[in-house]
Structures are given as structure tokens and as C-alpha cells.
C-alpha positions in Angstrom: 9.2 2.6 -39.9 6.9 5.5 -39.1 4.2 3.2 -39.5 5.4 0.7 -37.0 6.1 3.6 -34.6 2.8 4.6 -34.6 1.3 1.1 -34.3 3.9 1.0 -31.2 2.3 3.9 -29.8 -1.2 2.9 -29.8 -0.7 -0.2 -28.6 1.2 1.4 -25.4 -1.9 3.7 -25.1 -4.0 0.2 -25.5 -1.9 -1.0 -22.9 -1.9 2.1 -20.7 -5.9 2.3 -20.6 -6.4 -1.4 -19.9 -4.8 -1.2 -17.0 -6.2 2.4 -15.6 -9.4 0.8 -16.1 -8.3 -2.4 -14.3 -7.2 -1.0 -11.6 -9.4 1.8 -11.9 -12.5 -0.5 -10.7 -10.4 -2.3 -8.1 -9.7 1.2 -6.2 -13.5 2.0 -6.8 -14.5 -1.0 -5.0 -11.7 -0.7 -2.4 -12.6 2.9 -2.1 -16.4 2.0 -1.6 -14.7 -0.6 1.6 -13.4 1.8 2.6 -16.5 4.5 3.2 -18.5 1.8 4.5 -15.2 0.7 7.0 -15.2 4.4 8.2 -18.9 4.9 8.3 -19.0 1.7 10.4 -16.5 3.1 12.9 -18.0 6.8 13.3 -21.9 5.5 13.8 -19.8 2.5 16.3 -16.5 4.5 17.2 -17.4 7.5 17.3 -14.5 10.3 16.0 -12.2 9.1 18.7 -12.6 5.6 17.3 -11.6 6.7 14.3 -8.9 9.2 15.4 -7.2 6.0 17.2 -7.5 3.4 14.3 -6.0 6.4 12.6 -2.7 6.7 15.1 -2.6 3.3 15.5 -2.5 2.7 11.8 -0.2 5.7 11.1 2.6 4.3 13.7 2.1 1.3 12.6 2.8 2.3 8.6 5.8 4.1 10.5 7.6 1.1 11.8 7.5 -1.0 8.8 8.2 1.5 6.3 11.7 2.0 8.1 12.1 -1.4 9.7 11.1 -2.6 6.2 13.8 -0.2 4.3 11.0 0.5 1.6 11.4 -2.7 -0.1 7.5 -2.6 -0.6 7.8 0.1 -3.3 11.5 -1.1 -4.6 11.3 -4.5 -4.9 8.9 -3.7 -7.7 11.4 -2.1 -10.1 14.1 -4.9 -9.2 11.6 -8.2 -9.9 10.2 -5.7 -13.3 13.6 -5.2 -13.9 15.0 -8.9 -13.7 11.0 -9.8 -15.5 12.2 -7.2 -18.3 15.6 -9.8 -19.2 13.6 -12.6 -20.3 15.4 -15.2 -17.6 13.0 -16.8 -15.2 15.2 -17.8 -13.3 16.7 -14.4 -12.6 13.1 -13.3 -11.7 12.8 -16.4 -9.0 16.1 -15.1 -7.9 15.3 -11.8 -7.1 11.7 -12.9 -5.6 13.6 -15.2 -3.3 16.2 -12.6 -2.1 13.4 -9.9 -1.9 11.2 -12.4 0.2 14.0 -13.4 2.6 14.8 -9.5 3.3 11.4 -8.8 3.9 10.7 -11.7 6.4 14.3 -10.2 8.4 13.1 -7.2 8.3 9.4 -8.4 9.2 11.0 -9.7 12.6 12.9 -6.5 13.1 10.1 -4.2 12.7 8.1 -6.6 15.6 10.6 -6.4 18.1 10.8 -2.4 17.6 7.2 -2.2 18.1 7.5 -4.0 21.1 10.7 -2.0 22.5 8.9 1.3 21.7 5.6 0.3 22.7 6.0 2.3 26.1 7.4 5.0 24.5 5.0 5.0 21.3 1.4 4.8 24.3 3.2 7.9 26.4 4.2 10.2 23.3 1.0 9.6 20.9 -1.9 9.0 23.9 0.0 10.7 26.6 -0.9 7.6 28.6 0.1 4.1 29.6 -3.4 2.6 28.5 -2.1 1.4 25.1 1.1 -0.5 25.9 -0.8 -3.9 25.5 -2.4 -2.5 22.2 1.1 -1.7 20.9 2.7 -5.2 21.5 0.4 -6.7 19.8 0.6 -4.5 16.8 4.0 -6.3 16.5 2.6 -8.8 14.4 0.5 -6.5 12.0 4.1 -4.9 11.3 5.4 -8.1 10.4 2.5 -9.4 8.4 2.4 -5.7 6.8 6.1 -7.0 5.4 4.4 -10.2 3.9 1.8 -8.7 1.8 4.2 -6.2 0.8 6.3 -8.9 -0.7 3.9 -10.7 -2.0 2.1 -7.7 -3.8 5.5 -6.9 -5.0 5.8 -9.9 -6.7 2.7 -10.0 -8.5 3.0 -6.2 -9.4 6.6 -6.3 -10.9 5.5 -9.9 -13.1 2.6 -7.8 -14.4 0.1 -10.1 -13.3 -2.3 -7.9 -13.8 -5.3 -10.0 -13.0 -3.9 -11.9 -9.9 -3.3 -8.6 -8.6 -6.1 -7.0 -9.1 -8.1 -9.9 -7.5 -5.5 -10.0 -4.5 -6.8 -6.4 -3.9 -10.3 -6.7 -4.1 -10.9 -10.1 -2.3 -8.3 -9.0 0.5 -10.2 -5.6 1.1 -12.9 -7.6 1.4 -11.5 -10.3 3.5 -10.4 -7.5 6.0 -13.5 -5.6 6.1 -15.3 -8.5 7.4 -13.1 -9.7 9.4 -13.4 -6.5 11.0 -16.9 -6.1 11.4 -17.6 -8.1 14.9 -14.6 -6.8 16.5 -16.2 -3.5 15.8 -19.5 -4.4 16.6 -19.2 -6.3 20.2 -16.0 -4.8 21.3 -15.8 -1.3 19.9 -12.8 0.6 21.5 -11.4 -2.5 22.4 -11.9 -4.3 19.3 -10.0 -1.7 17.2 -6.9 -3.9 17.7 -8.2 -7.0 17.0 -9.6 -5.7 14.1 -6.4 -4.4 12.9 -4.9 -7.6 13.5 -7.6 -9.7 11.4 -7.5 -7.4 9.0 -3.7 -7.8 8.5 -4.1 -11.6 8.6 -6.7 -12.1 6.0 -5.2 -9.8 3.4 -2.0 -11.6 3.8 -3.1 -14.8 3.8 -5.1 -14.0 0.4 -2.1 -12.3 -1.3 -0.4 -16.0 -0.4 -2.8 -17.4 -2.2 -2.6 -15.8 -5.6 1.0 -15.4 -5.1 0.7 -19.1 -5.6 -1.4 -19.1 -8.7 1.2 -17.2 -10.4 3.7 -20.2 -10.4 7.2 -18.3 -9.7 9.4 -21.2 -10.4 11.7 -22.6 -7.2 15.3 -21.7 -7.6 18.3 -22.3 -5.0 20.2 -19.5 -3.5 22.7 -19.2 -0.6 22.0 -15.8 2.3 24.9 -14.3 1.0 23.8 -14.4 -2.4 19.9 -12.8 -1.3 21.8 -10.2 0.9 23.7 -8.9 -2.4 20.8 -9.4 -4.2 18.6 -7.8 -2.1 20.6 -5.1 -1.5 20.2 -3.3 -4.4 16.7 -2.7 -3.7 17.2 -1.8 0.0 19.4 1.1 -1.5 16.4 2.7 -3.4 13.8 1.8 -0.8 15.3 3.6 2.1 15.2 6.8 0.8 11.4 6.3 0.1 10.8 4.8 3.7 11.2 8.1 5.2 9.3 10.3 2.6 5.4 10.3 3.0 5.0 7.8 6.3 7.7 10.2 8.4 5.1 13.0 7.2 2.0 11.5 8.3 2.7 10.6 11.4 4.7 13.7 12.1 1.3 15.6 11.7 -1.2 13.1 12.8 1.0 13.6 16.2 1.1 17.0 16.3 -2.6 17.5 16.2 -3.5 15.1 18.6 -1.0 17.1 21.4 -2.1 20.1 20.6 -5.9 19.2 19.8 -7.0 15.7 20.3 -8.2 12.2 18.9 -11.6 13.6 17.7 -9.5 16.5 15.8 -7.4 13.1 14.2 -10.6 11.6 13.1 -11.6 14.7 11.2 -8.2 15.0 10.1 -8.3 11.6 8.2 -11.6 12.0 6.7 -10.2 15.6 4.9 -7.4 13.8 4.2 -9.5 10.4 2.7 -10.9 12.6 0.3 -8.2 14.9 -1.0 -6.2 12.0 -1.5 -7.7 9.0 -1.8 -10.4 9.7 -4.3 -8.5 12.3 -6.6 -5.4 9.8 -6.0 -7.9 6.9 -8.1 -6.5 7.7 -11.2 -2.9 8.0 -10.4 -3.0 4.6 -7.8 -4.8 3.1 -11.0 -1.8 4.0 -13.5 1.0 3.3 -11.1 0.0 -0.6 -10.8 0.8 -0.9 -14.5 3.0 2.3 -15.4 5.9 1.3 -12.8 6.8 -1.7 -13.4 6.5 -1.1 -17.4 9.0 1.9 -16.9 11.3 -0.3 -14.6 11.6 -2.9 -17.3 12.4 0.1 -20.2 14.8 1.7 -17.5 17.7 1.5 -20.0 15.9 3.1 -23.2 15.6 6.7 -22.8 13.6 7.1 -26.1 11.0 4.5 -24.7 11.3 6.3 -21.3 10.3 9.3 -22.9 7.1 8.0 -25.0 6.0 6.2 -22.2 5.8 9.5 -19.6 4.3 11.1 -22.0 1.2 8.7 -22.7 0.7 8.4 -19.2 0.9 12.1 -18.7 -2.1 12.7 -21.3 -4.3 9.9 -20.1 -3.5 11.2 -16.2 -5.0 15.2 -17.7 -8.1 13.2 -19.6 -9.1 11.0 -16.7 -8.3 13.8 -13.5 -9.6 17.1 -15.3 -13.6 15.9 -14.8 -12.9 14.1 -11.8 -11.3 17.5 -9.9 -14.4 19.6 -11.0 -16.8 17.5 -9.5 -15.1 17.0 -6.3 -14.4 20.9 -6.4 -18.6 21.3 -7.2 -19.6 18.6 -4.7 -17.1 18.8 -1.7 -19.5 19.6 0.7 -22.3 17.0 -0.4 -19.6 14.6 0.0 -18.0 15.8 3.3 -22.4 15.1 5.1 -22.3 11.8 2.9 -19.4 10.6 4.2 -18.7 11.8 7.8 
């Protein structure tokens, strides 16, 4: 037995590793994207380019995550959940509710943008000038919903490979889709941009959600509303955590300083979080919906925080010091 529980171990620290090192060089090369994305819009942009992507993203990220009721983080657990039974078709079935929430919500987060658009131009830009730009945000919030979903699905299956090609070709997919909207429109483009960008990385999660061949099962609307449900329950709470945050203080100092002091505000921000955050984004694609499917064990619960705790203090511990040694090389790099 002891034995056995050993071999159990390593193979969860086997498992555990693979997929930080996975997912580890998927945020890499998103994170590379993402410096060349933002050194694009400050030699383009200018700070005030980027301070508005910034607002317009953060409002954006606002709307879905309540209009959406956080099903983009609980539909994970639900689809690990009904993955860790065994029955496919319970899996379809919860992919089916899931997806017919999201697309409600989709639509109800679009036609909030567009109520609030007025209000959203006045309160963030203290102007009228970005009504238009708001409306037409409508449909990144809805497509925002889409991806969600279909990341969800490929993250709480565990398709591990799918997923992590979903990320990389997507980021990619956006980036250039960006690009000329950048380039021959700047200010103006920023929209456009985030529109394409919200297109292509949908449309690529479609297609891998594909590849994973979720099998078709029937279900009524009242069934996929009790279904669903359950994960609306969970996800609301976490709709109004981090989100309400952000654009609580990306507002702030744009009143009381201004777009340029938003722009410098997201580039701190990009590397405080984003690069130290590499190790635990890399974990959580595997590590949640592992736990989710153990929710019932409390012993396997247990083992499992663990592992991931250690390999989380091995991995961050260099990583910290060098971004403590280097900060300021990385700040004239970067920005």
C-alpha cells in the first residue's frame, strides 16, 4: 500500500509539471504578444492610446463578468465535475446548458453596453466622444461570452493540447488582426482592433472546440436553466471580485489624473502581475479542473494542494529575485 501511495504521488507531481510546463510556454509566448501588442501601441498610440485600450478593455471585462454571472471561471468546475463521473453524456449535458447560458447572457451583456454607453463615455472620458465606440463594444462583450464557453469546455475536459493551441494561435490571430487598425487608423483604430481581436480568438476557440468531439445530446431550456444554474450560483460571487476592482481604480485615476497616468498604470500593473502571475496562470489550467473532479475526496484534496503548493515555491522563488534584481531594466525594455 505504501508503495502504491507513493507511486500515486509521483505520478500527480508527473502530472502537475507536465502541465506547468505546458502551459508555462503557452503564457511565455502569449506574454511575448503581449510586449510586442503594447510596444506597438506606445511607439503608434502613444500613453493615451494605451490608457484608452486599457479603459476600454477594463469596462468592457466589467460588463461581461457581471452580465455573464462568472460562468467563465465556474463552468469549469461543473463540466470537470460532470468529466470526473465517467458519463459522457452528463458532460455534453452540462456543455449544452453552460453554452445556452452564456449565449443569454452574451445578449444581455450587448444590450447593457449599449444602454450604458452614454453613461459609460461621460463617467470614464468625461465626454460624449466615445458613445459610438461603446455601442460597438457590444459585440466584443458578447463574443467575450463565446470564447469563455468554449475555453471552459476544453479546460474542464482536460484537453490539454487543444487548449493550449486555442491560446496560442488565438493570441496570435488577435495580434495580427490588430496590427493595421493600429497602424492606418491609430486612435480610431483602437476599436476596431478590439473588435477583430475578439473575433479571431473566438472563432479559433470554435474551432478546436470542434476537434474535441463533445458528443450531441438533447435537452429541453428548463432542463439547461437547472442545470446551468448551479454554476451561475458560484460564478456570481467571482464576477464582482477582481473586475469590480480594476475598473474601480483604473477610473479613479483617470479623474483625478488622466489617460497617460492609466497607461502607466497598466504597464506597472503588466508586470507585477502578469509575468510573476506565469507560474500560477500555468498551474491553474490543469490544477482546477483536477481539484473539481476530486471535490468529494478530502484526502486527495489535501495531497493535491500540497504538490501544487511546492512546485508553485520551486518555480516563483528564482523568478521573484530576478524581477526584484532587474525591475528597472525591464520597466526601459518594456515601456
Amino acid at each position: 500500500m505504501g508503495i502504491e501511495s507513493r507511486t500515486v504521488e509521483k505520478e500527480g507531481y508527473k502530472t502537475a509539471f507536465k502541465a506547468t510546463a505546458l502551459f508555462g510556454g503557452v503564457q511565455v509566448v502569449i506574454i511575448l504578444i503581449q510586449i510586442l501588442k503594447a510596444k506597438v501601441v506606445a511607439l503608434w498610440l502613444g500613453a493615451s492610446g494605451l490608457g484608452i485600450m486599457s479603459l476600454f478593455n477594463a469596462a468592457t471585462s466589467l460588463i461581461f463578468s457581471i452580465s455573464n454571472l462568472g460562468l467563465q471561471e465556474s463552468a469549469v468546475r461543473d463540466i470537470a465535475y460532470a468529466k470526473g463521473s465517467g458519463d459522457e453524456n452528463r458532460v455534453a449535458g452540462t456543455i449544452k446548458a453552460i453554452n445556452r447560458w452564456v449565449i443569454a447572457t452574451g445578449f444581455l451583456g450587448a444590450v447593457v453596453t449599449i444602454a450604458l454607453s452614454p453613461w459609460l463615455s461621460e463617467w470614464i472620458f468625461e465626454s460624449d466622444a466615445y458613445v459610438t465606440a461603446f455601442i460597438l463594444l457590444s459585440c466584443v462583450v458578447f463574443l467575450m461570452g463565446i470564447y469563455s464557453a468554449n475555453y471552459a469546455t476544453l479546460q474542464g475536459t482536460r484537453n490539454l493540447k487543444l487548449m493550449a493551441q486555442a491560446n496560442v494561435f488565438g493570441a496570435i490571430s488577435g495580434f495580427l488582426c490588430s496590427l493595421p487598425m493600429f497602424y492606418f487608423f491609430r486612435d480610431e483604430g483602437i476599436v476596431w482592433a478590439l473588435i477583430l481581436t475578439a473575433l479571431s480568438t473566438t472563432a479559433v476557440s470554435l474551432f478546436y472546440v470542434k476537434k474535441a468531439y463533445i458528443p450531441k445530446v438533447d435537452q429541453t431550456f428548463a432542463e439547461s436553466y437547472r442545470i446551468g444554474l448551479k454554476a451561475v450560483r458560484l460564478g456570481i460571487m467571482l464576477a464582482l471580485s477582481v473586475t469590480l476592482v480594476q475598473f474601480a481604480i483604473k477610473t479613479f485615476i483617470v479623474r483625478m489624473g488622466g489617460l497617460n497616468d492609466v497607461g502607466l498604470y497598466e504597464a506597472g500593473w503588466a508586470l507585477n502581475t502578469t509575468y510573476l502571475g506565469l507560474v500560477f496562470t500555468a498551474m491553474a489550467k490543469d490544477y482546477y479542473p483536477r481539484l473539481s473532479q476530486i471535490a468529494g475526496d478530502n484526502a486527495q484534496v489535501k495531497v493535491m494542494m500540497n504538490q501544487q503548493t511546492e512546485i508553485a515555491l520551486v518555480l516563483l522563488a528564482p523568478l521573484i529575485i530576478i524581477m526584484i534584481v532587474f525591475m528597472s531594466f525591464f520597466i526601459r525594455l518594456l515601456y
